[in-house]
C-alpha positions in Angstrom: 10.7 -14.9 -7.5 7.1 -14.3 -7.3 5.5 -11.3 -4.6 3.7 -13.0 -1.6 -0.2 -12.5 -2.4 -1.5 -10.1 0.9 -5.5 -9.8 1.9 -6.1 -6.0 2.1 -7.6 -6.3 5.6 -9.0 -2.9 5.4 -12.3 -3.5 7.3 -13.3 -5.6 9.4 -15.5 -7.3 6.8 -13.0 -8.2 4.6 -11.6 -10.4 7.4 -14.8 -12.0 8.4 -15.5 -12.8 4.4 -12.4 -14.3 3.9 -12.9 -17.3 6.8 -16.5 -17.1 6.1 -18.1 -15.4 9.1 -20.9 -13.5 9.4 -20.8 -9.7 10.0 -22.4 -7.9 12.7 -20.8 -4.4 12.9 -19.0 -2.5 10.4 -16.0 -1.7 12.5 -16.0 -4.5 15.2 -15.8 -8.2 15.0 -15.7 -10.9 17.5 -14.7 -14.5 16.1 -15.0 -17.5 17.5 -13.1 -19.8 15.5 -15.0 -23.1 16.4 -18.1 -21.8 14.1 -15.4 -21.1 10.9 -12.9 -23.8 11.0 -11.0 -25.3 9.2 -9.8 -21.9 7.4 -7.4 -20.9 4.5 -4.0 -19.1 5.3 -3.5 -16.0 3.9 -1.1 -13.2 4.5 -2.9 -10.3 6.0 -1.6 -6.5 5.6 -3.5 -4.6 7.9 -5.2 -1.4 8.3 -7.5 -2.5 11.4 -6.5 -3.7 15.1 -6.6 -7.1 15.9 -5.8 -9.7 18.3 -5.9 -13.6 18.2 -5.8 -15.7 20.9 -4.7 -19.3 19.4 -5.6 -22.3 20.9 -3.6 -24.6 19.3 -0.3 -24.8 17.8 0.3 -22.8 14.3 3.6 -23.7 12.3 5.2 -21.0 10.4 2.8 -18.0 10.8 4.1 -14.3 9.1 5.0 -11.9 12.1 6.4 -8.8 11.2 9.8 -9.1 9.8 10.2 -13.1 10.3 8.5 -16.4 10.5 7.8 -18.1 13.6 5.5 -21.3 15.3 3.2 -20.3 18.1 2.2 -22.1 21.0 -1.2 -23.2 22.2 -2.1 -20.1 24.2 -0.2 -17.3 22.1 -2.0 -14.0 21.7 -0.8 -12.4 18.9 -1.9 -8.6 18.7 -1.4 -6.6 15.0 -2.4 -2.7 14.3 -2.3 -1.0 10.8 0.2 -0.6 8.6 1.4 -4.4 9.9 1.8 -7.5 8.2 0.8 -10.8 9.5 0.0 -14.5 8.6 0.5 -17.3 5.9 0.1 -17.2 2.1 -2.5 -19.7 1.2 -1.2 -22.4 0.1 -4.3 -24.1 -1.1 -4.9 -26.5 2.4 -7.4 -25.3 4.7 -6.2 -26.0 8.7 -8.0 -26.3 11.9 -7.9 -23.5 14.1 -9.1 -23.3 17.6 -9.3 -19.4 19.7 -10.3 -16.3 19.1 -10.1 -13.1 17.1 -11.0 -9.5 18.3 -11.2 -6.9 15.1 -12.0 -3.1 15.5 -11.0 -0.4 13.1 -9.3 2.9 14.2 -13.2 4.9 13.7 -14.2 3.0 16.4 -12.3 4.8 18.6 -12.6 8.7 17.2 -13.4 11.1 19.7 -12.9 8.8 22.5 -10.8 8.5 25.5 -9.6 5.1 24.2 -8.6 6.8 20.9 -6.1 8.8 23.0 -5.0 5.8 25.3 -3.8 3.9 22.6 -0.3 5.2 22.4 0.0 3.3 26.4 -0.6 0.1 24.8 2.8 -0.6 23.5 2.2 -4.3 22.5 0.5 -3.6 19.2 3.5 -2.1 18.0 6.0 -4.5 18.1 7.5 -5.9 14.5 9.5 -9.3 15.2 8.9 -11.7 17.8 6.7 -10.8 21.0 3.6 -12.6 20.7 2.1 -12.8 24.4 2.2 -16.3 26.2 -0.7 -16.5 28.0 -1.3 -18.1 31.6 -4.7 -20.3 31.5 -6.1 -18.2 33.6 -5.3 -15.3 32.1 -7.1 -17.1 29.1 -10.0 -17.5 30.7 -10.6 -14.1 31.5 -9.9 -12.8 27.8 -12.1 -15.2 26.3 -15.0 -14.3 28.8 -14.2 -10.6 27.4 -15.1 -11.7 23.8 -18.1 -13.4 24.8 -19.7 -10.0 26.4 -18.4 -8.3 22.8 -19.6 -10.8 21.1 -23.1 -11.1 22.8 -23.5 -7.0 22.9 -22.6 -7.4 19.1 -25.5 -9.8 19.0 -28.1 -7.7 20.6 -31.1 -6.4 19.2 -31.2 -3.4 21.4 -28.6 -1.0 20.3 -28.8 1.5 22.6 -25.7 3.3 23.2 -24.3 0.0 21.8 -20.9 2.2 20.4 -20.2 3.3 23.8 -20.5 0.3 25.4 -18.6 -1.6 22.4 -15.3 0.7 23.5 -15.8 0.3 26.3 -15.2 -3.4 26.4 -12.4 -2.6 24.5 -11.2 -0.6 26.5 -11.1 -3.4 29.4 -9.7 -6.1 26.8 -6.6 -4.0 26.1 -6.0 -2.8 30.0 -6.0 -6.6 30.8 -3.9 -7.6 27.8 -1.5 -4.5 29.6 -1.4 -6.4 32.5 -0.7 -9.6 31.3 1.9 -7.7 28.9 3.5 -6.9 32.4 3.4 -10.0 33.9 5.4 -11.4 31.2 8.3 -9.5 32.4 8.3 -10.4 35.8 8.0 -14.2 34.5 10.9 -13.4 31.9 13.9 -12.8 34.9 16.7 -14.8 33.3 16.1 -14.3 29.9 15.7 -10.5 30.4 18.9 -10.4 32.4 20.5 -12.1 29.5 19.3 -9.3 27.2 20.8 -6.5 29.3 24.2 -8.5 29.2 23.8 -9.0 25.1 22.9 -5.1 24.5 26.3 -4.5 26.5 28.1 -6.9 24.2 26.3 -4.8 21.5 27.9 -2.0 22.4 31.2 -2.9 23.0 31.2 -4.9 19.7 29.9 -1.6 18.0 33.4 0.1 19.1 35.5 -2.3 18.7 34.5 -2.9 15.4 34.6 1.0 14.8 31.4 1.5 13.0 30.9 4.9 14.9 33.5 6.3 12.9 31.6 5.4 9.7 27.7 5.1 11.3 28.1 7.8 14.6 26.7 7.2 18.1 25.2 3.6 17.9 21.2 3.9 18.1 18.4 2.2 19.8 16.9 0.8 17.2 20.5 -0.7 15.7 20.9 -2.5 19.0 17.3 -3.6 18.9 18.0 -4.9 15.6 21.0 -7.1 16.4 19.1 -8.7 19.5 15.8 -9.3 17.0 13.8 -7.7 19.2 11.5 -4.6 17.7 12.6 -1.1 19.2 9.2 -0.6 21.5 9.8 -3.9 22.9 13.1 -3.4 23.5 12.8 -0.7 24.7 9.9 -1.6 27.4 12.1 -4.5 28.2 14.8 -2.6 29.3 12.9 -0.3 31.1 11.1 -2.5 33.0 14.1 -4.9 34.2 15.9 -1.5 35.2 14.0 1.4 35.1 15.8 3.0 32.5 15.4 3.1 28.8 18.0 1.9 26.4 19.0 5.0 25.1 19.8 6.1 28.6 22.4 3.2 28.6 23.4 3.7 25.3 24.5 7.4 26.5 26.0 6.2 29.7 28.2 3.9 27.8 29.4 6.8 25.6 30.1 8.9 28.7 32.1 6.1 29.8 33.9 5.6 27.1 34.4 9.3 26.6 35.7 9.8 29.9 38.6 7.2 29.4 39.5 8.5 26.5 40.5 11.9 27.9 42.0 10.8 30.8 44.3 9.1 28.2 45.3 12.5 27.3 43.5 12.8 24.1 42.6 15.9 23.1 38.6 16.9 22.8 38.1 16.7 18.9 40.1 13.3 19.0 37.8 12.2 22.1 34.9 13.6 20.0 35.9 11.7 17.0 36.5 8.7 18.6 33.2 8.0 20.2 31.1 8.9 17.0 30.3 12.5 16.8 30.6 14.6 14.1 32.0 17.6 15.4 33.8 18.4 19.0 30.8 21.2 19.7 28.3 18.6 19.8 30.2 16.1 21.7 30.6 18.9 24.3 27.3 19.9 24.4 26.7 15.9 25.0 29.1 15.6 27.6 28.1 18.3 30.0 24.3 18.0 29.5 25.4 14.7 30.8 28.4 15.1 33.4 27.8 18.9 34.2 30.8 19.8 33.1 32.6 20.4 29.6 35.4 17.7 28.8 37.9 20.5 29.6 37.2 21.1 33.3 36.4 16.9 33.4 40.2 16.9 32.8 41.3 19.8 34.8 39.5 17.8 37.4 40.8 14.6 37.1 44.4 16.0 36.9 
């Protein structure tokens, strides 16, 4: 079996020369699809930050770890170090949206730079691409146009400054559309919560902390598909808390009935998936306030 053939999207450039558009920055780029379609696939390994706002429906695209069809009004959003795309296949395809490039330099030295750590959509790895309202179009695409158009101009003035800037807004509304999907998400986030408790109790049943330890975020994360920041922003914005807040809870929980069944610690300890009753205590009282000793004096 042959290795998949990936465009080193190191630049910006690189990108642009590939679908055949003309460069006008050397670390941002603003592409209206219209003027370059019909384009080749290819399979992209990144080491810029993008986003693409599709249009129209695209079968089969590359996104992180699996393959996937995206609806008219997707925006997908990639950072370095990610993989994304189609191998070309030889066919060129219409495309219809937009695509908003800018390497990390862009950003050195400026508040952005700092802010990007907030904008926890880039860093997802399966299957999150944002659904986006019409509206919410709208106002993303009239974004691009000012980049594109300050891009454009022939006084360049600050032109940097003012380029982050509009990045800056683009991402901030991208945030609160990333938001909105939540709220819009009610039964199928609820359905989440109610599959990483299944998780869990699978996880014990089976006994795989007696071979793997406490279970982790990113194993659960990995069972439901889902990427560990997505996950995690999931569960923290259906309930406040984050997963691993659960995932201790359910220990404690567990831990607690297994000492008022009149095991001993180091049996409790063993049980749940820790490798030695000291750090199972430690776990326990930093939790409970008390150590499992005076839990069962307690309780007796």
């Amino acid at each position: 079996m042959s290795m998949p053939k990936f465009l080193k999207v190191d630049s910006v450039s690189v990108y642009e020369h590939s679908i055949g558009y003309k460069n006008l920055h050397p670390l941002v780029s603003v592409i209206p699809y219209a003027s370059v379609t019909p384009i080749h696939n290819s399979l992209n390994q990144y080491g810029v930050y993008a986003l693409f706002l599709l249009e129209n429906n695209i079968e089969e695209l590359n996104y992180g770890m699996g393959k996937y069809d995206y609806q008219a009004g997707t925006l997908i959003t990639v950072a370095p170090g990610q993989i994304g795309g189609r191998e070309d296949d030889g066919n060129a395809f219409e495309i219809k949206g937009w695509a908003m490039l800018f390497h990390p330099d862009i950003l050195r030295g400026t508040d952005l730079e700092n802010k990007m750590e907030q904008f926890t959509y880039f860093s997802y790895h399966v299957n999150e691409a944002l659904f986006m309202a019409e509206d919410e179009r709208e106002t993303l695409k009239c974004c691009f146009e000012l980049l594109k158009d300050e891009l454009e101009t022939e006084d360049k003035t600050n032109q940097d400054k003012i380029i982050v800037s509009l990045i800056d807004v683009i991402l901030n509304y991208c945030l609160r559309f990333y938001n909105r999907q939540f709220k819009t998400r009610k039964v199928e986030n609820s359905n989440i919560l109610a599959q990483f408790e299944q998780i869990l109790n699978s996880y014990y049943k089976t006994e795989k902390q007696l071979e793997q330890g406490i279970p982790s975020v990113k194993y659960c994360s990995e069972q439901l598909f889902l990427s560990t920041n997505y996950f995690g922003d999931l569960i923290k914005k259906e309930t406040g808390n984050s997963p691993n807040y659960f995932i201790q809870q359910f220990i404690i929980n567990r831990a607690k009935s297994e000492l008022i069944s009149h095991h001993s610690v180091s049996q409790t300890a063993y049980n749940v998936g820790f490798g030695s009753q000291q750090s199972f205590s430690r776990f326990f009282k930093s939790h409970t306030g008390q150590t499992p000793l005076e839990y069962v004096k307690q309780k007796n």
